[in-house]
MARFI-380943 format. One record per residue: x, y, z of N, C-alpha, C in turn. Coordinates in steps of 0.05 Angstrom, whole numbers, plus 5000, padded with zeros to 4 digits. Example, Ala and Ser with C-alpha at 12.3 -4.5 7.8 and 13.67 -1.06 7.14 Angstrom:
2
526448865156524649105156526449345156525749555142527349795143525850015157
END
This chain:
666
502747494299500647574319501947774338500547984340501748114361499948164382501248294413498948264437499948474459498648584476499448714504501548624508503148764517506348744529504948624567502748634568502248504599499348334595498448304562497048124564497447814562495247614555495347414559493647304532494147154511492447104489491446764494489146724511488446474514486146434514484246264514480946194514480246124539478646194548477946054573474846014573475045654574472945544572471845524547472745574526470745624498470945854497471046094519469846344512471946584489471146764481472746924463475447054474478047114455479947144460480247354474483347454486483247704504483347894482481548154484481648394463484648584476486148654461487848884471487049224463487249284489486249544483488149834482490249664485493049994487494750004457494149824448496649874421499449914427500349764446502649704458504449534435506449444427508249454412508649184420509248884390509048654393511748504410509648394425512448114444513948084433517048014445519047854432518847664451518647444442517247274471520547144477522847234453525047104459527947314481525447514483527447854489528447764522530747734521531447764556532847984558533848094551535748294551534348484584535748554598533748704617532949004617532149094637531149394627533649554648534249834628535750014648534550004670536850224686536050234719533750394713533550604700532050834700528550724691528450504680526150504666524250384693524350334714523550264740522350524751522750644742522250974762521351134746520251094716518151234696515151384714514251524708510951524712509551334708507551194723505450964705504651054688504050884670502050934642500051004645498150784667495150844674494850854700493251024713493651134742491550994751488450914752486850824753484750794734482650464738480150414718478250384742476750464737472350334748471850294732469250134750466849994738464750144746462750234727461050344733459250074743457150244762456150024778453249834772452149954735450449734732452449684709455849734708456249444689457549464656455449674657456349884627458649974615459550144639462850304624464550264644466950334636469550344652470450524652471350704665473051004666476350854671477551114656480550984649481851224658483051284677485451474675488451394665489651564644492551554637493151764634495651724636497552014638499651964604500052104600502452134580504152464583506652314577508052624582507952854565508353044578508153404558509253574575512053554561514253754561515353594589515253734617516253584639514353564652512153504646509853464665509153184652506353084665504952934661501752964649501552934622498452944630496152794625493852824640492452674644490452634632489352424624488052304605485252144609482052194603480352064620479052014602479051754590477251524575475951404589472551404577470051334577469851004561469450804567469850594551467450484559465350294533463350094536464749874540462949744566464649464579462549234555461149344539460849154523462249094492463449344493465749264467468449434481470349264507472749444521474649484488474249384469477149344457476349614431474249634438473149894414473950084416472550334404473750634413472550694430473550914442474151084471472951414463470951444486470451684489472251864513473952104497475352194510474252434526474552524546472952684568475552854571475553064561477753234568478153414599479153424622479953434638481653764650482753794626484554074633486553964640488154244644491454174654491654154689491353924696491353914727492953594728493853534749494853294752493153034760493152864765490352694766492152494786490252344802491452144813489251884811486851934823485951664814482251724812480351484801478751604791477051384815474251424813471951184817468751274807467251164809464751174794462951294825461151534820460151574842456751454840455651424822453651254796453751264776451551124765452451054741453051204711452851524732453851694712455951894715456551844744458352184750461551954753462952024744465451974755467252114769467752054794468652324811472952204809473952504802476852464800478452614808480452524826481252664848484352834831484553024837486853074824488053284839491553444829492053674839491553894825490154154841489254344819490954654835490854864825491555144830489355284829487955414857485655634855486055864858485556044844486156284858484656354872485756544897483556534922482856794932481557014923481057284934481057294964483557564971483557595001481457735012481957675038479757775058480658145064478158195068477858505073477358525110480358625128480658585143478258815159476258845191475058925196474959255203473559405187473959705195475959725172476359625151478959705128476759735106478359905086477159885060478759685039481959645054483959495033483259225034482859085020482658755014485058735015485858405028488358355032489358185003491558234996492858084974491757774964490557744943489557464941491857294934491357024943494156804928493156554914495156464899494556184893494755894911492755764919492755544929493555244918495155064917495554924906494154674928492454444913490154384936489054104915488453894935487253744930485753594915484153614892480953724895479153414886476553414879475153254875473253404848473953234819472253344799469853124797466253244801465153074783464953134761465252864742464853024718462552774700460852834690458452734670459352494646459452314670459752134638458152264611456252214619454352314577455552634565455652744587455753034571459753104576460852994584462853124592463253414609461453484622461253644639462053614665464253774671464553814702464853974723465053924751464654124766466854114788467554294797469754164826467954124852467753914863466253924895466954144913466154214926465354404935466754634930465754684905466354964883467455144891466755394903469555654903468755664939468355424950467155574984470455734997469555955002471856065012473555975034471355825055472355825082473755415079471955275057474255125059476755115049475855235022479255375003480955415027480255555049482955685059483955585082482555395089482755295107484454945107483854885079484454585066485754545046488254495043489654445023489554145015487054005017486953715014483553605019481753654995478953694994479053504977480853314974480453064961479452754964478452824989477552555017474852485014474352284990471652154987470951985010468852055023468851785046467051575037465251645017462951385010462051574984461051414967459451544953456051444949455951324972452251294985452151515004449851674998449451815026446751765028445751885055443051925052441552115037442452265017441552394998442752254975439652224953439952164928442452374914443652414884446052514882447852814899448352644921450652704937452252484949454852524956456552334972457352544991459352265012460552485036463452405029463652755039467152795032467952905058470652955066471553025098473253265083472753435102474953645098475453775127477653965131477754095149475354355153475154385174473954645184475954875189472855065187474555325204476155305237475155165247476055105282477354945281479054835255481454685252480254355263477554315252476954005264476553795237476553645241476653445213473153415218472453485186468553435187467853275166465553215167463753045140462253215134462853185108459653385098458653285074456253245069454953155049455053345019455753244996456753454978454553474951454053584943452253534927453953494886453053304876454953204847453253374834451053544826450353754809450754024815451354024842452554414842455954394857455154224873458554234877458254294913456154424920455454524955455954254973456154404991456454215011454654205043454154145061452854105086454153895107454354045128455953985150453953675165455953385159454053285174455053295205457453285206458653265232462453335240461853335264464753415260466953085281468053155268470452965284472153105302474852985311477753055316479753195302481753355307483853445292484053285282484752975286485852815271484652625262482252665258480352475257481552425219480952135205482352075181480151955162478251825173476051795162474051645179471651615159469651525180468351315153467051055164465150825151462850945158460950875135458250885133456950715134453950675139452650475131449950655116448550635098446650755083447251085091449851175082450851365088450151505121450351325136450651465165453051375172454951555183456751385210457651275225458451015220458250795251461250745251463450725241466250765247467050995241469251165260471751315264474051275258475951345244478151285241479951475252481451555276483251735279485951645281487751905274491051915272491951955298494051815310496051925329497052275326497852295340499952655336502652535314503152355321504852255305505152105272502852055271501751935249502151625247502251535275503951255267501051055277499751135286497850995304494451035297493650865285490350915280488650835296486450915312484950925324482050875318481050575324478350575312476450635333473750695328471950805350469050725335467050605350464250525336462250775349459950705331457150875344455550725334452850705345451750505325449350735322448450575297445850785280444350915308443351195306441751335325443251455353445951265356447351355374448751645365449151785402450952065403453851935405455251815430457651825435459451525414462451645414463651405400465051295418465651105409466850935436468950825417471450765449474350625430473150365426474850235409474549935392477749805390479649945377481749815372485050045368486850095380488350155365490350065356492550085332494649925318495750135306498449965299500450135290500450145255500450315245498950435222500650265196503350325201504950145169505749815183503249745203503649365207500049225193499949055198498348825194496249025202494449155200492449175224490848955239489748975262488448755270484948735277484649015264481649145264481449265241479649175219479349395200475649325190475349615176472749555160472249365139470249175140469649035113466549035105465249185110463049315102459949245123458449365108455649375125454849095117453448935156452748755156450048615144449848385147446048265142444448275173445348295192445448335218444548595225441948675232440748885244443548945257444449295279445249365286448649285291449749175265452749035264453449175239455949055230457649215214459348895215460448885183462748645184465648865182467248665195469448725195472148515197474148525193477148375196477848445220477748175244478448265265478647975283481348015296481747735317480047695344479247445344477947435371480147485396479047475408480647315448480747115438483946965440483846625441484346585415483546705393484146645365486946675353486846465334489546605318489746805297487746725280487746835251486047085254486447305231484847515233482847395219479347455220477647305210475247585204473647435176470547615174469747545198467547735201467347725226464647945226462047985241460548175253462048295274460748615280461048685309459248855311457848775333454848945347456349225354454249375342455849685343454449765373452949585387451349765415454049665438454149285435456849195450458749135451459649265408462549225404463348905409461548825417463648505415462448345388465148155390466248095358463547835360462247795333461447535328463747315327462247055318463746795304464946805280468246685272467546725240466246735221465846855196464946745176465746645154468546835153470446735134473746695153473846405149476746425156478646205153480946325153483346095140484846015157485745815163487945725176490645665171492245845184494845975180495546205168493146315160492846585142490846855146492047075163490347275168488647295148486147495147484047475127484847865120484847795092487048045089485048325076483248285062481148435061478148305048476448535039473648425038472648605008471848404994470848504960467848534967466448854962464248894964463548894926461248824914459648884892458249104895458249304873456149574875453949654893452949384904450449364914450949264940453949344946454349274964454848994982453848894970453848544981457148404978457748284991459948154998461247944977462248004959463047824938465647594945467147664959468947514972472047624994472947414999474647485031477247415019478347645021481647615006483247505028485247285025488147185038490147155028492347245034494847225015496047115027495846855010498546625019501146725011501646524984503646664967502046874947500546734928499146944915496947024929495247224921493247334925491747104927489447064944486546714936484246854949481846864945479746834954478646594963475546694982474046474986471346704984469446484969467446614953464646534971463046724982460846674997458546544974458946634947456546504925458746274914459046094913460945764897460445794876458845964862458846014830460646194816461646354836463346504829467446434827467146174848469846024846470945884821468945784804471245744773471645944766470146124764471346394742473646504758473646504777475846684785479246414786478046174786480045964776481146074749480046104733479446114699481546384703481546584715482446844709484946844721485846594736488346554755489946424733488846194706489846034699489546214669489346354667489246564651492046704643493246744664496546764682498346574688497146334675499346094691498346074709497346224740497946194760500246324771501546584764503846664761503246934770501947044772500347314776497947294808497947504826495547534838494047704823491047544817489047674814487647834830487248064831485548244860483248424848481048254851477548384849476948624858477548824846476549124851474149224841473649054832469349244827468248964815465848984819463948784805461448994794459648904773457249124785454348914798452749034785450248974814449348734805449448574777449248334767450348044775454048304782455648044788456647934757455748104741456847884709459647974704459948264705462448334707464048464731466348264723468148324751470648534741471548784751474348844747476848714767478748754745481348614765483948674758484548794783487448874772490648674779491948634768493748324762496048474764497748364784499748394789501648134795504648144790506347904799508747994789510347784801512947814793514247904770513447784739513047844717510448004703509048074714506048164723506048494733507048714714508448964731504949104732503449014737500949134731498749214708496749114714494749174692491849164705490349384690487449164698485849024679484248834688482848664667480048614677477548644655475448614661474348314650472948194659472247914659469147934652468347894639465347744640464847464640462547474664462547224667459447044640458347194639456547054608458447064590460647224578462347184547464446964562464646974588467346794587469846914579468947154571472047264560473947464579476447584574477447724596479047844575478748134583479648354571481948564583484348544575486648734579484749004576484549174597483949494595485649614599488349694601490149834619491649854633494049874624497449674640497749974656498449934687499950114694502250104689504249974689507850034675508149864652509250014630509449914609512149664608512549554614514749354618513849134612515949004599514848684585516148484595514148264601514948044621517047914622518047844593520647734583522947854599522648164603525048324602525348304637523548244655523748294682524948034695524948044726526147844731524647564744525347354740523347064759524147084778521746994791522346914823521146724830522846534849521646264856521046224889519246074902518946074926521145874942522545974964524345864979522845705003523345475017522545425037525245375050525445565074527645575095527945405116528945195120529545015138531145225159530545315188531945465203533045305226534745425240537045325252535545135279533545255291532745125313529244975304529844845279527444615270524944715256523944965256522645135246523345135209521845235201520745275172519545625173520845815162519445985145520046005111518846255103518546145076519946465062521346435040522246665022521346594996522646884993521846964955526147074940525146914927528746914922528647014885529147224881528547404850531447434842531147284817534847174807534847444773537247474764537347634742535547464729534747554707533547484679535347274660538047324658540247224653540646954661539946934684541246734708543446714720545246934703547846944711548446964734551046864754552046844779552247194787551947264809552047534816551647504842552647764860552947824884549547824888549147814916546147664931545547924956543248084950542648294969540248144985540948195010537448045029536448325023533248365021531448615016529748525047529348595068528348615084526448775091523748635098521548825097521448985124519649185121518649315144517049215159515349385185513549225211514749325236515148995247515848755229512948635217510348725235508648515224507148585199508148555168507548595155509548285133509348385115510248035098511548185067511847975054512148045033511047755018510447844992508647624980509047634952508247434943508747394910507247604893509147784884507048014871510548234856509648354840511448584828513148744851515148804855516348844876518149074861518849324857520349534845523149444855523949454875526549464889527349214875526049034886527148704870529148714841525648794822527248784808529148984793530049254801531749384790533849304799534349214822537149084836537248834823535348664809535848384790536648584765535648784754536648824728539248904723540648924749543549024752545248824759544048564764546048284763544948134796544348314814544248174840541648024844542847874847540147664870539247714888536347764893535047834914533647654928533747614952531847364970530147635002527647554993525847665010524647475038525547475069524947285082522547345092519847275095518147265115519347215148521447235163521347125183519647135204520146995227517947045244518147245260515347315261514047665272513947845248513647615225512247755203508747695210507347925188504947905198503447825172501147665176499247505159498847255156500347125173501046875180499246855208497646925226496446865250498646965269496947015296498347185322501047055328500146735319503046495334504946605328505446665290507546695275508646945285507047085290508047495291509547385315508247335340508847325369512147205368512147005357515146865350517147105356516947315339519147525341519047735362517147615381517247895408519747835422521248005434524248055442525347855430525747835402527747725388528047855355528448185360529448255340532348205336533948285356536748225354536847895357535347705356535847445357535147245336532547125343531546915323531047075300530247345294528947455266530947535253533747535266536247625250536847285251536647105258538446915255536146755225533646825235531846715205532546885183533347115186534347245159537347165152538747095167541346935163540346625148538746475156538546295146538146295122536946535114534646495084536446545068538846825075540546855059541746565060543146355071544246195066542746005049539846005044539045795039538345945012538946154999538746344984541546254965543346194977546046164968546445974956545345704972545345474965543745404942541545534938539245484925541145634894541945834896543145964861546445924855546845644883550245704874551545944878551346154894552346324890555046364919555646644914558146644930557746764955558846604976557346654998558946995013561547104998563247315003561747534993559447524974559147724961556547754966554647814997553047875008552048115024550448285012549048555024547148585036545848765043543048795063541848915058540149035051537349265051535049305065534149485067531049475086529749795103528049765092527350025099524950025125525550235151524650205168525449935185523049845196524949525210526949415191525549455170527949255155530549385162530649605158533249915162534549785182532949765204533749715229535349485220534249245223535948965210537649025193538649285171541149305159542549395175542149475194544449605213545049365230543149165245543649005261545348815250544248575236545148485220547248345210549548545195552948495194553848555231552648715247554048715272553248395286552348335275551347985286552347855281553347845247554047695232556447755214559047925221561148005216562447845191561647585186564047425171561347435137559447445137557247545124556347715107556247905115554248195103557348385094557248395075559648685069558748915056555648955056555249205061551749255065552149435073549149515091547949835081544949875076542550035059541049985083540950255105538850335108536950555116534250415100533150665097530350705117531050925131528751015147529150825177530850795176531750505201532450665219531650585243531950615275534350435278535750595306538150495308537850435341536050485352536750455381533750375390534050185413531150025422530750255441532450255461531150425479530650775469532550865457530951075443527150985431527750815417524450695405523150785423522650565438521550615473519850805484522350995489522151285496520551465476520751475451518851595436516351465440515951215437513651145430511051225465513151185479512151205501510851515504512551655493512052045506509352085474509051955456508452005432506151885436504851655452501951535443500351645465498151685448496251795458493851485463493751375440491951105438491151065474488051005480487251025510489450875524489050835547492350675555494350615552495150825535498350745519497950475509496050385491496350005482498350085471499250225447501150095430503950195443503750325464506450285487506249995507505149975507504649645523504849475505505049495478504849295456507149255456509249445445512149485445513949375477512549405487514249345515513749065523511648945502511848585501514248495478514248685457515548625429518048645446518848915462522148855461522848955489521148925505522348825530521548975553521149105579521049275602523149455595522849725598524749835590527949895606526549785634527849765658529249485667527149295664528249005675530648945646529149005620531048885600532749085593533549315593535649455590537349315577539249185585541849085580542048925556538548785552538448645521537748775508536649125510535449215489538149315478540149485497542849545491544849495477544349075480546148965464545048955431541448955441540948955401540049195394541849435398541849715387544049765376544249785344547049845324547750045342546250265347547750495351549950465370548650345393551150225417553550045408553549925384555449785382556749845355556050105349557250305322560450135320562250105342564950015337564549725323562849495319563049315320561549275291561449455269560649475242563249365230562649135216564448985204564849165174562449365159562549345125561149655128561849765103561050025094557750105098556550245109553750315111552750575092550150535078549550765077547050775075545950995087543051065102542351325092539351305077537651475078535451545095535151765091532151925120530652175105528252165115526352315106527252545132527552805119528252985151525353025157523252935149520753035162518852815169521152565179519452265187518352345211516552245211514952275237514652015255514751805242514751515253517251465264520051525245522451405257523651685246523751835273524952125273527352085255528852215243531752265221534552225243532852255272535152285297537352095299535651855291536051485293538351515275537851645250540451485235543451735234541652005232543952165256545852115267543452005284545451935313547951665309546451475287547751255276550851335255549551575246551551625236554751775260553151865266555652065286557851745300555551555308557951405325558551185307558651185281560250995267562251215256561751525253564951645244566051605264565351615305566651645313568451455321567151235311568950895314569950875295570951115272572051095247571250885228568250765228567150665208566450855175566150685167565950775141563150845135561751075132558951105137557751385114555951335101554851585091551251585094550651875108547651885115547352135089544451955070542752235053540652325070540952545065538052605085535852815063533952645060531252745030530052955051530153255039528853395042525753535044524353605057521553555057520553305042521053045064520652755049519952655082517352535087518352375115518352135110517051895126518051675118518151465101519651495084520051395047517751485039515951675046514851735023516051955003518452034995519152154976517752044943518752244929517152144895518752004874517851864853519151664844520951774830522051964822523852114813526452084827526252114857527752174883528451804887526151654891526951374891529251234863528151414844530851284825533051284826533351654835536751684843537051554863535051494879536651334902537451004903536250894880537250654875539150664861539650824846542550854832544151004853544051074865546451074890545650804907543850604911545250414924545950154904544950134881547450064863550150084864550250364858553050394860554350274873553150274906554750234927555349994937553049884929553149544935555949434901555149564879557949454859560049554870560449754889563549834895563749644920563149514934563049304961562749044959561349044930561048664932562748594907
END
């Protein structure tokens, strides 16, 4: 028998077996052997699937390589036979990134394209100025039935030249039958909406925003949330209007790579409201929730968990609210229809229970659900479920990697030093063999890490090391209590709970307590620098990437840098880590950079020179005073890259340089 290298061959309920649809190459269900470093940092196979929205087909983007490029690939599939043949929609040579259904016939797909752009004929001249090539964004519809397509807003001159990024679907309901709204820049350099039309490609100005305005929510394609950027990019800005209203008003701002604590979860049943994810006054947990768009204040829950922020919201085609995502360890719902909770049991146990399941489309029936499956052994796929066949269908693995070959990971519960309990994720070789033990420390801090496919994990398990991931406290998704734990105690309790985990990390694989490293990018960064200076007899070598080295530097940027109305997220920070004046002396002591002499083990740090969040200055500057305390220190600094977003090409070599460096140290 052979099967998907990420499928699952089981019955559920009586119903028919899983169909495989890639012709992927048969299990060795006995294969441990692991995968090179290199095979972690491939292209995906499949970039994105939809559901069209009464139910019918699924659009498939894949890429396969040609020559040194990638190209891209757009299959048409009946969701009533997924395992059949495929109508292929040819595309051209452009790069593709991801697709969705705009109805039930246009599939709009966003990709990178090259236009050529005729110059302008300057005033009183007869010479036209030199035309060039634009390398740009774009948005294709293209015709399910006929394979016909068009680019959105076709050759318009003034946005061509103005927008190198016309790829920004904001809804595909508008108030015009086939059109959606897309944002692009203007001529007066302002971020706009404009209604686009899917048969000619034109467009119409509905409104304009901010320079930085990033997107905007609809409700029956009108306007009622804002989304704007800081100058910095670090800070999002929400703002309401409600239907018929002129002015927007602030609502919330937060810091853009944490937890947010305000977000969209779609149009309400509530005349003049909107649901959304958002904490009360007095509350702990982030919860569903209404908010009156005239008085902005939050309703009662509707959906909510205790001990567990409410992490997003599953709309069906038709809009209606299918269910309220929380991530414990795995991915879990809670389902507003109870008819819909066995099946989605059925599609968990489908996986063992070993995998998060995550509901990305339903259509307007509700019979079929898409879902894309991710976990530890779980490197991605999506799978379509019907709920009349009972059956569940492999459509499309994003990384071709087979479960056997990757690494397990089991859940840690951390007994910590002062009576407390947090919780880790501890990812051992494939082998089981004894090996040196890296902590991987997340960013935030209020953000988490959770049972799901993790890249870093496992390429550093395929190379022998053990990895343990701590939630500590002033991680975020756990309720305000948990985050709050770690306000002015980065240099304290959140380094001493990441000390614990590693120890309880040690104990838990037998391993050697001499042969311990650090990683982490951004906060985490920060915590590889802090860290071994805490913990000298510990850590013998330190990875970090994108990490800040100094609190009161922090401070000071964040302070001259927010715009957000009242400086909140400068008043936020100055609860997290202290008055910048009264606490001085503790921010001082938990800044690596100040205590560069007191680096027990070899460091090495990467930076985006074009970070905008945690300037390149931080590890700079980190670097200059560990040569000057004659530490042992090397800074990469990624060229037009800001913060870790470099490309997976660039992330490979860079895990094989911290390979390297962690086998020459531990």
């Amino acid at each position: 028998m052979t099967s998907c290298s990420t499928s699952r061959r089981l019955f559920l309920g009586g119903g028919a077996a899983v169909a495989c649809a890639l012709g992927l190459p048969t299990r060795v269900l006995a294969q441990t052997e692991p995968y090179a470093l290199g095979e972690f940092h491939r292209p995906d196979a499949a970039l994105s699937v939809a559901l069209s929205p009464d139910g019918r087909r699924l659009a498939v983007l894949q890429q396969t390589p040609q020559g040194d490029r990638q190209r891209a690939i757009l299959d048409i599939v009946s969701a009533d036979d997924p395992g059949g043949a495929r109508v292929r929609v040819p595309i051209g040579d452009v790069q593709a990134q991801r697709l969705e259904w705009a109805d039930d016939r246009h599939v709009l797909l966003v990709v990178i394209t090259e236009t050529e752009v005729q110059g302008n004929r300057p005033m009183h001249s007869m010479i036209r100025e030199q035309g060039r090539t634009i390398t740009a964004r774009r948005v294709l519809s293209i015709d399910a039935d006929t394979g016909r397509g068009l680019a959105l807003f076709g050759e318009d001159r003034q946005a061509l030249n103005y927008n190198l990024d016309l790829g920004r679907i904001i809804d595909t309901v508008s108030d015009r039958p086939g059109h959606i709204l897309m944002a692009a820049l203007g001529f007066n350099l302002l971020n706009e909406l404009y209604r686009v039309s899917l048969s000619t490609g034109r467009s119409e100005l509905v409104e304009r925003g901010v320079a930085r305005t990033l997107d905007w929510k609809t409700v029956d394609g009108v306007p009622v949330l804002r989304r704007d950027l800081s100058a910095r990019g670090d800070v999002q800005t929400w703002r309401a209007r409600p239907i018929g209203g002129s002015e927007w008003r602030f609502v919330r701002s937060d810091r853009i790579l944490e937890q947010p604590q305000f977000t969209w979860a779609g149009p309400s049943e509530t005349a003049g409201a909107v649901r959304v994810l958002a904490r009360a006054e007095g509350e702990d947990v982030i919860a569903l929730r209404d908010m009156d768009l005239t008085t902005l204040q939050l309703g009662p829950p509707i959906r909510t968990r205790e001990g567990f922020d409410a992490d997003h919201e599953v709309l069906d085609a038709a809009r209606r609210p299918i269910a309220t995502g929380f991530v414990v360890d795995r991915l879990d719902y809670d389902f507003p229809d109870p008819a819909i909770a066995p099946h989605y049991r059925a599609m968990n146990r489908f996986f063992n229970d070993e995998a998060s399941v995550r509901i990305v489309g339903a259509d307007t029936a509700r019979n079929r659900i898409l879902t894309y499956v991710e976990g530890p052994r779980e490197p991605g796929a999506w799978y379509l479920y019907n709920r009349q066949a009972r059956d569940y269908t492999n459509i499309a693995a994003r990384r071709t990697l087979e479960a056997q070959r990757l690494a397990p990971m089991t859940r840690l519960r951390v007994a910590t030093r002062d009576g407390s309990e947090i919780g880790a994720y501890l990812t051992r070789p494939s082998s089981g063999a004894k090996g040196p033990l890296i902590v991987l420390v997340h960013g935030g801090p209020q953000v988490r890490d959770a049972w799901s496919y993790d890249r870093q994990a496992q390429a550093l398990a395929s190379q022998g090391f053990w990895v343990v991931q701590p939630n500590f406290r002033g991680s975020g998704g756990f309720g305000e209590t948990f985050a709050d734990q770690g306000d002015r105690q980065w240099g304290g309790r959140v380094q001493e709970d990441i000390e614990d985990a590693v120890l309880a990390a040690v104990s838990e694989g037998g391993l050697d307590a001499s042969r311990v490293g650090i990683m982490g990018a951004s906060f985490g960064g920060y915590s590889a620098l802090m860290s071994p200076i805490l913990r000298p007899d510990l850590y013998k070598a330190a990875v970090s990437i994108c990490g800040f080295s100094d609190l009161p530097d922090l401070l000071a940027e964040q302070r001259r840098d927010d715009d957000s109305p009242g400086q909140q997220i400068y008043a936020r920070e100055v609860v997290r880590l202290g008055d910048p004046r009264a606490d001085a002396a503790e921010q001082a002591r938990w800044s690596p950079r100040r205590r560069a002499g007191e680096m027990p083990c070899p460091v090495l740090m990467t930076h985006g020179v074009d970070d905008a969040i945690v300037p390149v200055g931080h590890s700079r500057r980190m670097r200059d005073a560990l040569q000057g305390a004659g530490r042992p220190v090397e800074l990469i600094e990624i060229a037009d890259a800001g913060h870790g977003d470099w490309d997976l090409a660039e992330e490979g070599r860079l895990m094989a340089r911290y390979v390297a460096f962690f086998r020459r140290h531990l």
